[in-house]
LUMBA-433590 format. One record per residue (C-alpha): residue in three letters; x, y, z; residue number from 1. Coordinates in pm, 1 decimal. Each point is the difference from the previous one (the first is absolute). Example, Ala and Ser with C-alpha at 12.3 -4.5 7.8 and 13.67 -1.06 7.14 Angstrom:
BEGIN
ALA,1230.0,-450.0,780.0,1
SER,137.0,344.0,-66.0,2
This chain:
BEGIN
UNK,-3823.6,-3480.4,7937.0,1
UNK,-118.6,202.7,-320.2,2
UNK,29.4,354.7,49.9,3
UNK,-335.0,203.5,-105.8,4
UNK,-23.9,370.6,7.3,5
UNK,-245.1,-10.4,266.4,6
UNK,226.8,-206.4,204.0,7
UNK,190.1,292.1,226.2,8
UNK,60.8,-169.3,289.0,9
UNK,369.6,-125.2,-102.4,10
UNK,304.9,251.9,-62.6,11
UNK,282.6,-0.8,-203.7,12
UNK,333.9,75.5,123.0,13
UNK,254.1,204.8,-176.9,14
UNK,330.0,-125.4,88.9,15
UNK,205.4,197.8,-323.8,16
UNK,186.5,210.2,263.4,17
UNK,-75.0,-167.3,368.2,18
UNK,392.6,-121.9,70.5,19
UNK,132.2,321.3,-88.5,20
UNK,-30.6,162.3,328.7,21
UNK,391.0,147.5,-37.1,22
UNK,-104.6,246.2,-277.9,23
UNK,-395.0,36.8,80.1,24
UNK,54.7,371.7,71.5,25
UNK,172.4,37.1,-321.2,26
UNK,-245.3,-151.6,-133.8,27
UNK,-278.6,197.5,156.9,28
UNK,206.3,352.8,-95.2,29
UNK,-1.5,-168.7,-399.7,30
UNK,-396.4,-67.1,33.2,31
UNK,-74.8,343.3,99.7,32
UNK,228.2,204.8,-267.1,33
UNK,-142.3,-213.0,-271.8,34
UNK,-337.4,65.6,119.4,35
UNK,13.1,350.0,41.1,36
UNK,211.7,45.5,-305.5,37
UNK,-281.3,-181.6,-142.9,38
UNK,-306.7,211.7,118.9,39
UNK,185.1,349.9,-17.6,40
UNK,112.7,-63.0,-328.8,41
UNK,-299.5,-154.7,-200.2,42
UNK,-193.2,273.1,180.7,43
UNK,220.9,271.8,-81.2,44
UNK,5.1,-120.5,-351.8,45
UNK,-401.9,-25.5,-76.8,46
UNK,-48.0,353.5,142.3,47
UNK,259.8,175.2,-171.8,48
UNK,-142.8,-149.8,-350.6,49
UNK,-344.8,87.3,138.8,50
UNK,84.7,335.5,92.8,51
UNK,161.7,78.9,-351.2,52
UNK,-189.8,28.1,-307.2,53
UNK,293.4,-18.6,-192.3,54
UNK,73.6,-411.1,162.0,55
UNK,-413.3,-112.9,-139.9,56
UNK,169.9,-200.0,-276.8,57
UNK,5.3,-370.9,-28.2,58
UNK,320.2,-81.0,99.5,59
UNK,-53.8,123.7,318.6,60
UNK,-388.5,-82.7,40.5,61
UNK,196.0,-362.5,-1.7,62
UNK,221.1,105.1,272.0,63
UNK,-248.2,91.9,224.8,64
UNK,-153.3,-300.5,-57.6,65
UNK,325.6,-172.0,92.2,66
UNK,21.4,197.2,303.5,67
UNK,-301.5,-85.9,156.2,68
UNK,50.3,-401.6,-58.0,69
UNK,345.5,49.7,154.2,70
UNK,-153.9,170.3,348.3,71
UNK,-291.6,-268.1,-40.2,72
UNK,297.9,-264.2,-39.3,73
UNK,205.8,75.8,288.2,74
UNK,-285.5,120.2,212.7,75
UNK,-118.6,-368.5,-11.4,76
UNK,327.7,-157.1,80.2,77
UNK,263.4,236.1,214.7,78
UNK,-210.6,72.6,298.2,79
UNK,-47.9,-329.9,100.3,80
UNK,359.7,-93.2,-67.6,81
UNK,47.4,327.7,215.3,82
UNK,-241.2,-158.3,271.6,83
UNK,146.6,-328.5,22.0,84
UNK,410.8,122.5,19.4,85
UNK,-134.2,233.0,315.8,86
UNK,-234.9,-219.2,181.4,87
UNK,111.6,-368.8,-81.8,88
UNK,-301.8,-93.2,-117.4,89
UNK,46.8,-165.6,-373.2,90
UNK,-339.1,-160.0,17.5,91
UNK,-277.8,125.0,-255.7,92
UNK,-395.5,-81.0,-41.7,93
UNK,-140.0,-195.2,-278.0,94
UNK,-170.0,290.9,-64.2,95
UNK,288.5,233.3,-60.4,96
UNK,196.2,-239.7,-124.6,97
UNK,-256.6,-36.4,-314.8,98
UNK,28.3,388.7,-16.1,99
UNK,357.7,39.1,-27.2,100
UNK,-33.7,-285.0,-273.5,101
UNK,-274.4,204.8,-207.1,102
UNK,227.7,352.5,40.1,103
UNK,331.6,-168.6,-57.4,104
UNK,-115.9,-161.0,-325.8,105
UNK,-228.4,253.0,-86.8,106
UNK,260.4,298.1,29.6,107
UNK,265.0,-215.7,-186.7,108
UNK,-205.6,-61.3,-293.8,109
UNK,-153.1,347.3,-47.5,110
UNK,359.4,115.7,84.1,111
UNK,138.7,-182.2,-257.6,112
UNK,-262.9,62.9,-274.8,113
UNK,16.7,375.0,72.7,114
UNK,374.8,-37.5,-38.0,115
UNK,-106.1,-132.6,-399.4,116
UNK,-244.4,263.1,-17.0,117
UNK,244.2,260.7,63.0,118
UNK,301.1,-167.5,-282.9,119
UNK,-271.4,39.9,-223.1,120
UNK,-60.1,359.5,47.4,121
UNK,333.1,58.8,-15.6,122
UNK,18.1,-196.4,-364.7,123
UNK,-252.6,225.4,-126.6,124
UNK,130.7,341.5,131.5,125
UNK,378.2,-95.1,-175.2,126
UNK,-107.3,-176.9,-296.4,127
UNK,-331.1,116.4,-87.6,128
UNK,1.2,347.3,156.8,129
UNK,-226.6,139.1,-288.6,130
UNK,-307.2,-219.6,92.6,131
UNK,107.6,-22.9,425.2,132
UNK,-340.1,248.1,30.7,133
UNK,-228.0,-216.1,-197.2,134
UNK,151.0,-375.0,119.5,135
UNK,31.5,111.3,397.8,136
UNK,-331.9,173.1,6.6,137
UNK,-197.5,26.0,332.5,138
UNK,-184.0,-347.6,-82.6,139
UNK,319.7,-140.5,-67.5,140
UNK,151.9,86.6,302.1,141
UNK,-287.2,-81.0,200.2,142
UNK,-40.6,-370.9,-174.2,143
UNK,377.8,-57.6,67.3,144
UNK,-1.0,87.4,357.5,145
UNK,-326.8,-158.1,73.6,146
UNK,76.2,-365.7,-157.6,147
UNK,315.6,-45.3,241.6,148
UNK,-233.0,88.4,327.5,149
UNK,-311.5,-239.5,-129.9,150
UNK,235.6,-308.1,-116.8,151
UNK,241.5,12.3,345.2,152
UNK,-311.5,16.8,205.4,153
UNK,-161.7,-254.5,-201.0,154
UNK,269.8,-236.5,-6.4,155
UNK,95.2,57.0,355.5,156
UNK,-292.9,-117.8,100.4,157
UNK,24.5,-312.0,-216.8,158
UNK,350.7,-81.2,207.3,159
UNK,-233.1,108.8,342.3,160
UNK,-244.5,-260.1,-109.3,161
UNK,255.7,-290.0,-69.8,162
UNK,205.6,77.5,298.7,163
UNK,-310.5,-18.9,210.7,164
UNK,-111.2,-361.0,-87.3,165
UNK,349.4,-163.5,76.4,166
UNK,123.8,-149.8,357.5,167
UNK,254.0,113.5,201.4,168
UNK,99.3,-224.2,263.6,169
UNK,200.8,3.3,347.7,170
UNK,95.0,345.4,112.1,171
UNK,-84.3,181.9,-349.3,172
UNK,363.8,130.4,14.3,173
UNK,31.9,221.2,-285.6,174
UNK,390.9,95.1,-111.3,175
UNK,-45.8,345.1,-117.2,176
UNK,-78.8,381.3,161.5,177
UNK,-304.9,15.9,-198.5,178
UNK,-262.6,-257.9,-76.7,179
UNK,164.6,-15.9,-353.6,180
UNK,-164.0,-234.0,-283.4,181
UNK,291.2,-263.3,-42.5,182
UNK,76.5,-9.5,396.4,183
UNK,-350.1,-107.4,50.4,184
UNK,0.7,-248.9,-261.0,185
UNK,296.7,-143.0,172.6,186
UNK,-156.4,7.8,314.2,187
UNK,-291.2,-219.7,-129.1,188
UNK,-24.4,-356.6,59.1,189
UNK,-234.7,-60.7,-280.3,190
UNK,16.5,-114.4,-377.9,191
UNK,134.6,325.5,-167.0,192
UNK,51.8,-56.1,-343.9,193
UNK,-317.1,135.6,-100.6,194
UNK,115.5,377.0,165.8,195
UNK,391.4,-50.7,-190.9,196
UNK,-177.9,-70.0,-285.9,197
UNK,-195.6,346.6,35.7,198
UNK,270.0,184.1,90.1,199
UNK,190.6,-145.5,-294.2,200
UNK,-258.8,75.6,-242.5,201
UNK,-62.8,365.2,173.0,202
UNK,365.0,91.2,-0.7,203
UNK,35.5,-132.9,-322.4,204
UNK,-286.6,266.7,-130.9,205
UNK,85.6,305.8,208.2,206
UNK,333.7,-21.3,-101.9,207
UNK,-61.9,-50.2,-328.2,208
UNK,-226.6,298.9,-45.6,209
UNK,168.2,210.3,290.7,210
UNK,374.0,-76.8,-72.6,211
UNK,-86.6,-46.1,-361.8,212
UNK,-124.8,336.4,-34.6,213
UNK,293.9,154.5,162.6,214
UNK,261.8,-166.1,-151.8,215
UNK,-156.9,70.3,-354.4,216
UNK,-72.3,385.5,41.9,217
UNK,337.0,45.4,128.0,218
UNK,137.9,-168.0,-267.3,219
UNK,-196.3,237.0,-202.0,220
UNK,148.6,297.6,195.7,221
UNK,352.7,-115.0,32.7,222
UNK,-5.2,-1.8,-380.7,223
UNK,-173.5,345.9,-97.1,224
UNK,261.1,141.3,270.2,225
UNK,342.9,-162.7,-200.9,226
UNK,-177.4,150.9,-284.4,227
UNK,55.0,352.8,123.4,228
UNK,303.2,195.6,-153.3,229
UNK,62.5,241.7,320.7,230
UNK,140.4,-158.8,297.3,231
UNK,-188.6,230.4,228.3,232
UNK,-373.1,-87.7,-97.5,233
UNK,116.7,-312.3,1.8,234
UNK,86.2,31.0,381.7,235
UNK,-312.1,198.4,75.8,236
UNK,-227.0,-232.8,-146.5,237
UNK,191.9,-322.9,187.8,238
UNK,-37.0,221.0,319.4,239
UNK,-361.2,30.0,-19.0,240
UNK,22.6,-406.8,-50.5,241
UNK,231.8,-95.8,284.0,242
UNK,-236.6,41.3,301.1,243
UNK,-230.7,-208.6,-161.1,244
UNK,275.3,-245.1,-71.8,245
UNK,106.1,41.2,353.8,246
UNK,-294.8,-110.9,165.2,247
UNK,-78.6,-300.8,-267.0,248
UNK,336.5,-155.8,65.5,249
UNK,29.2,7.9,351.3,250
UNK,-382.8,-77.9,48.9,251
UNK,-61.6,-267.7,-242.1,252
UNK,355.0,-139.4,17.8,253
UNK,-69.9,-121.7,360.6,254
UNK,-373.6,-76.5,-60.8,255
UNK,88.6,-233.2,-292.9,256
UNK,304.9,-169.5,206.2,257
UNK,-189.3,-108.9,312.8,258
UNK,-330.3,-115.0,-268.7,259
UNK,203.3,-143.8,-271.4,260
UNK,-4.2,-364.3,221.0,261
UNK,-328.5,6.6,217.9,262
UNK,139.8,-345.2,169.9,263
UNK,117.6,140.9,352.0,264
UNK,301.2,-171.5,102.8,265
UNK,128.4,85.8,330.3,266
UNK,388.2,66.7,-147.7,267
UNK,-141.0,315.0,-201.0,268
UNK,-268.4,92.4,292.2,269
UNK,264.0,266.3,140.7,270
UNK,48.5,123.0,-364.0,271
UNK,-370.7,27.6,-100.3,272
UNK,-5.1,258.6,311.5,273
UNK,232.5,177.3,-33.0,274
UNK,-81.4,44.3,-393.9,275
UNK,-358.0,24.4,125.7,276
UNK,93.5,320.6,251.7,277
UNK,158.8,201.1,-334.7,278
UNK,-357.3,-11.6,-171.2,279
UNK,-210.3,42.3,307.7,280
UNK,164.5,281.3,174.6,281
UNK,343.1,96.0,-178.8,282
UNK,-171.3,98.0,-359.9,283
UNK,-285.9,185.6,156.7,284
UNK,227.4,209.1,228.0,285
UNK,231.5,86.6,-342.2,286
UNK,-248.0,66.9,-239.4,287
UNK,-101.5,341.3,157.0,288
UNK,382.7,97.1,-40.6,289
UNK,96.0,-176.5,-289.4,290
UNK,-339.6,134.2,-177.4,291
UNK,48.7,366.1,136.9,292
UNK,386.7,20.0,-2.0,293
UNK,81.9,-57.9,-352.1,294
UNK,-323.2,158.6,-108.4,295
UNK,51.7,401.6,-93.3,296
UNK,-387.2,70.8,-33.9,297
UNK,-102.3,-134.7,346.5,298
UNK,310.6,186.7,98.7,299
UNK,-80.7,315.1,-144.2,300
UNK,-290.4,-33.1,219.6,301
UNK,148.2,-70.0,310.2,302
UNK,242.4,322.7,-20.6,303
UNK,-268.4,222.8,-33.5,304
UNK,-146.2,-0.9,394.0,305
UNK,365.7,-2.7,52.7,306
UNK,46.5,301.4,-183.1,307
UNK,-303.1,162.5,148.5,308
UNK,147.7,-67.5,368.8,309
UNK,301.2,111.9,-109.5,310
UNK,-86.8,332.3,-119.2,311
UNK,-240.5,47.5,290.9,312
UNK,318.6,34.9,224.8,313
């Protein structure tokens, strides 16, 4: 049977974590820390830049921007994990199935191009601090925030479109907590070499101009910093770096491990979600901490309430 979009009468079934009934409440108590850790912390993060003039630079105009795809991200995903670890229901509508597909791909695309967006800000404040005001103007900033959104919503609904036409037959058993891009096109039991080929030739260019673009500013940056005589600016400007680094590593290290092959093979179906939980929930939980943490403006913020309650007693 070929599966249109306006064909919801069938559900998928969501079977990543059914047979793990011995650790579901661990799992449930994991679900709702990332997802609060999550909310709290993006949230925390975009008002404290919007609340201080001094934080209305690019760099952190980008982090907002990261912010809110990482509560759109796991908003999307977590609750319904959530729902289906306390109820025992793992079965999910056409409808919302489609949905999670758009905001999954969507968020990791615009995630990952904001991720470029922001190694190239950081290129031009280390190695061409002189002209950062005139190259990161407001149009700049506004032109490299708004291209990630319009190509991940564009192309996610390219992937919504070829996902929609193929069949899935029998009991539409889908091995995976979310309705995840390579799970479904395991799941199908039609001709799927045209969608590899796309997702070859899509990886292929995001991570070519993503990647690329990170891997050649840093390479920029790692080289103006060895260039530096004292050992302390050399430290400060590597500490301003290593969030960023942080998050790109651990983000699109997993992303690029469970895309790298988009065959699914049962034998790496356990490793493809457990790689797929550290971008979907893990990163979005740490990037509030890791971004705020080792960050001594957005800390200098946060002291100062604290200060103020402080002195109030």
């Amino acid at each position: 049977m070929n599966l249109e979009v306006n064909n919801t009468s069938e559900d998928f079934h969501l079977l990543a974590f059914s047979g793990l009934l011995n650790i579901s409440y661990v799992l449930i108590f994991s679900i709702v820390l990332m997802y609060l850790l999550c909310m709290i912390g993006n949230f925390i993060i975009i008002a404290v830049v919007w609340a201080a003039p001094r934080l209305h630079t690019p760099m952190y105009f980008f982090l907002c921007n990261l912010s809110t795809v990482d509560m759109a991200y796991v908003s999307t995903i977590l609750p319904k994990l959530l729902d289906s670890q306390i109820t025992g229901n793992n079965t999910i509508s056409v409808t919302s199935c489609f949905i999670q597909l758009f905001m999954s791909i969507a968020c990791m695309e615009i995630e990952f191009l904001l991720l470029s967006s922001m190694a190239f800000d950081r290129y031009v404040a280390i190695c061409v601090p002189l002209k950062y005001s005139i190259i990161m103007n407001k149009k700049s900033c506004v032109l490299l925030s708004l291209s990630p959104w319009t190509f991940g919503c564009l192309n996610s609904s390219l992937y919504v479109f070829l996902i929609s036409h193929l069949s899935f037959c029998g009991s539409k058993n889908i091995f995976h907590f979310y309705c995840d891009l390579k799970a479904l096109v395991g799941a199908s039991c039609s001709d799927i070499r045209h969608v590899i080929v796309v997702i070859l030739l899509e990886g292929f260019l995001i991570a070519s101009l993503a990647f690329g673009m990170i891997l050649v500013s840093y390479a920029f940056i790692i080289s103006a910093i060895l260039k530096i005589k004292t050992s302390a600016t050399r430290l400060k400007i590597f500490s301003s770096c290593s969030s960023h680094l942080t998050v790109v590593s651990l983000f699109c290290g997993s992303l690029l491990c469970v895309y790298i092959n988009p065959d699914s093979k049962s034998s790496t179906e356990q490793e493809d979600v457990m790689l797929s939980l550290l971008y979907v929930a893990v990163v979005p939980a740490l990037n509030p901490l890791v971004y705020s943490l080792r960050n001594k403006d957005v800390l200098d913020v946060l002291r100062i309430p604290c200060s103020f309650f402080k002195a109030g007693k």
